[in-house]
N, C-alpha and C positions, 0 to 999 in steps of 0.2 A: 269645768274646763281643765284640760290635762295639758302638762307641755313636758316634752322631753328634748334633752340636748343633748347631743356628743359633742366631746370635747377632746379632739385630738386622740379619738381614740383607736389603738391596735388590735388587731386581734388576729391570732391563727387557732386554726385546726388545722390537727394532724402537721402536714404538708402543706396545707392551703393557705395560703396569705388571705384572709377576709377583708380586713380593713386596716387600713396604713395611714394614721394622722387624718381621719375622717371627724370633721365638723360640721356638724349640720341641728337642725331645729324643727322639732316638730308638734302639730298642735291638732286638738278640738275642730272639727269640722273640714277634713282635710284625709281625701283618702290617696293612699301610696300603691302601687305596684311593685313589687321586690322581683326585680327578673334575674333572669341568668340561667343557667343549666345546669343540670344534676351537679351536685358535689360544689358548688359555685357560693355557696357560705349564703345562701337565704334562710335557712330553717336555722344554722346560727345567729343572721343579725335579728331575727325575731327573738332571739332567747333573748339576748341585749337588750333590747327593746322594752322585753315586761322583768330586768333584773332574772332572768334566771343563767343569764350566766354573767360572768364579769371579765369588764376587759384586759387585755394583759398590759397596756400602757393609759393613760389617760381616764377619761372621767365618764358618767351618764348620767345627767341628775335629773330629778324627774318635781314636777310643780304640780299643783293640785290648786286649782282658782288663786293662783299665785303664793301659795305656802308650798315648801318644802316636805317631799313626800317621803316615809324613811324609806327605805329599800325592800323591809321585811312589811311593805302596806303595800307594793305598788301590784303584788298577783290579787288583791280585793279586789280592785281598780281593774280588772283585766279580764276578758273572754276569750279564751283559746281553743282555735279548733284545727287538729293538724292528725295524721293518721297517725303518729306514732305517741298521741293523748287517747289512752284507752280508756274505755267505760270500765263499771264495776261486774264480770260476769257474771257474779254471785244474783245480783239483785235483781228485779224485775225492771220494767220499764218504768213501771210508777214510783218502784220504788228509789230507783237513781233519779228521779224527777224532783223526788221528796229531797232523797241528799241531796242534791247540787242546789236547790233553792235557801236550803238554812244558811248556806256563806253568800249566794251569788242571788239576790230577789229580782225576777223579772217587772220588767217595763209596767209602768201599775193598767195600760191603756192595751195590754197585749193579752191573748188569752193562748194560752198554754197547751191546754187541751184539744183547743180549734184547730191549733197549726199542729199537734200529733193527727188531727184527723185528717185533715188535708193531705197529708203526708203519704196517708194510710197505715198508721201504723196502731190504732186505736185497737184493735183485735188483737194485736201481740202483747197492750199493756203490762197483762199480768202475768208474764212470760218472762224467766229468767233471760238476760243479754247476752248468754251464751246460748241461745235459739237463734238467735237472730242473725241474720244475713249481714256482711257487710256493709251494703248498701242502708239497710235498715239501721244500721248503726250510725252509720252515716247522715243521715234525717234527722238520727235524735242528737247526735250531738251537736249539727248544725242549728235546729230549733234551742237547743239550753244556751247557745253560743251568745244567735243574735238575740236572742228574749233577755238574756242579761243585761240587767240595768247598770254596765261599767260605761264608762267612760274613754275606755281603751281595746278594740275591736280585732285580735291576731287572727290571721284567717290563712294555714300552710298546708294550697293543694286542695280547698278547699269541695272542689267535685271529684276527687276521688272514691271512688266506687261507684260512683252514680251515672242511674240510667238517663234516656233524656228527659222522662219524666219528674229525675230524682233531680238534676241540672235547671229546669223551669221552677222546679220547687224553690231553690237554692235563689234563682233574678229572684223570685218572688220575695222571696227575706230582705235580700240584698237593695231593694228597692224601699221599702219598708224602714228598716232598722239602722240604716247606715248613716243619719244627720246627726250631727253635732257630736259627733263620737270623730276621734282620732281612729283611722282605718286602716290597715297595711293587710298588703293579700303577697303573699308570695305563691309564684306562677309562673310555667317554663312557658310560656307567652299563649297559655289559652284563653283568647280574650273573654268565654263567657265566666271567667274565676273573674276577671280585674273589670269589668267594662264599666261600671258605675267609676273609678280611679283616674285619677286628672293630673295627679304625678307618677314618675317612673325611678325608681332608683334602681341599681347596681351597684349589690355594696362595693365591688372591687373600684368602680368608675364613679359612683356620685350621682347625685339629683339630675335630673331634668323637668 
């Protein structure tokens, strides 16, 4: 179980005011909606979220079955899937499958393979990532996201490029993989990214 806190924390970008003395608590089995509109600080309270960025007032601290997690441990802990996380285009399908499982081991009850099939992406396996479509990229990096066995689930924009058959694939994960993981999906309010999510934040406004 993962638990992360904010504690009066600030932050800007650029111009943008993100977050002003924001405190909040989040945990294990519990998924969020990050809304708001272009430029509106969601793809930065994700970085917050997994330590990759740090705030400019106040604190983050992050728990691991109630022990203190360092900072430089909490991207292990973490599956991130957002379109500006690019794959490797050097490698093949198989073989960015091979690297991302040596740091990140999938679910021991998920098969790998099966959801590349589903997918349709089983034909392009041995096929450098700079073949690959968008979309096709988008399958696989969704498939290594949810198949990762963290604890902590970043999901920013998560049906971008995808068709509706790439958007069905994606419920299908999403229904699947998303217990007992701490979840947040940032989304300019397309409910088939957040619809399994039971809370709402705005980083500018706060939880609901």
């Amino acid at each position: 179980m993962i638990r992360i806190a904010f504690q009066e924390v600030h932050k800007r970008f650029g111009q943008t005011r993100i977050l002003s003395g924001f405190s909040a608590e989040f945990e294990s089995g519990k998924a969020y909606h990050i809304a708001g509109s272009n430029g509106s600080g969601k793809s930065t309270f994700l970085k917050l979220v997994c330590a990759n960025l740090s705030p400019d007032k106040g604190s983050v601290l992050f728990t691991q079955n109630g022990n203190p997690l360092d900072l430089d441990q909490v991207g292990l802990h973490t599956a991130f899937c957002a379109p500006y996380i690019e794959l490797l285009d050097e490698l093949t399908g198989r073989e960015q499958i091979a690297f991302h499982i040596r740091f990140k081991p999938v679910f021991k009850e998920a098969d790998i393979f099966q959801e590349i099939h589903t997918a349709g992406l089983t034909a392009a396996l041995d096929k450098p990532l700079r073949l690959y479509s968008s979309g096709m990229k988008q399958r696989l990096k969704l498939i290594l996201t949810f198949l990762s066995d963290t604890p902590l689930l970043l999901l920013d924009e998560p049906c971008s490029n995808l068709d509706e058959s790439g958007r069905s694939f994606y419920a299908s994960l999403a229904e699947r993989f998303v217990q007992n993981r701490l979840v947040m999906v940032a989304s300019n309010n397309m409910p088939e990214e957040h619809f399994f999510c039971t809370h709402t934040l705005i980083p500018s406004s706060g939880l609901s």
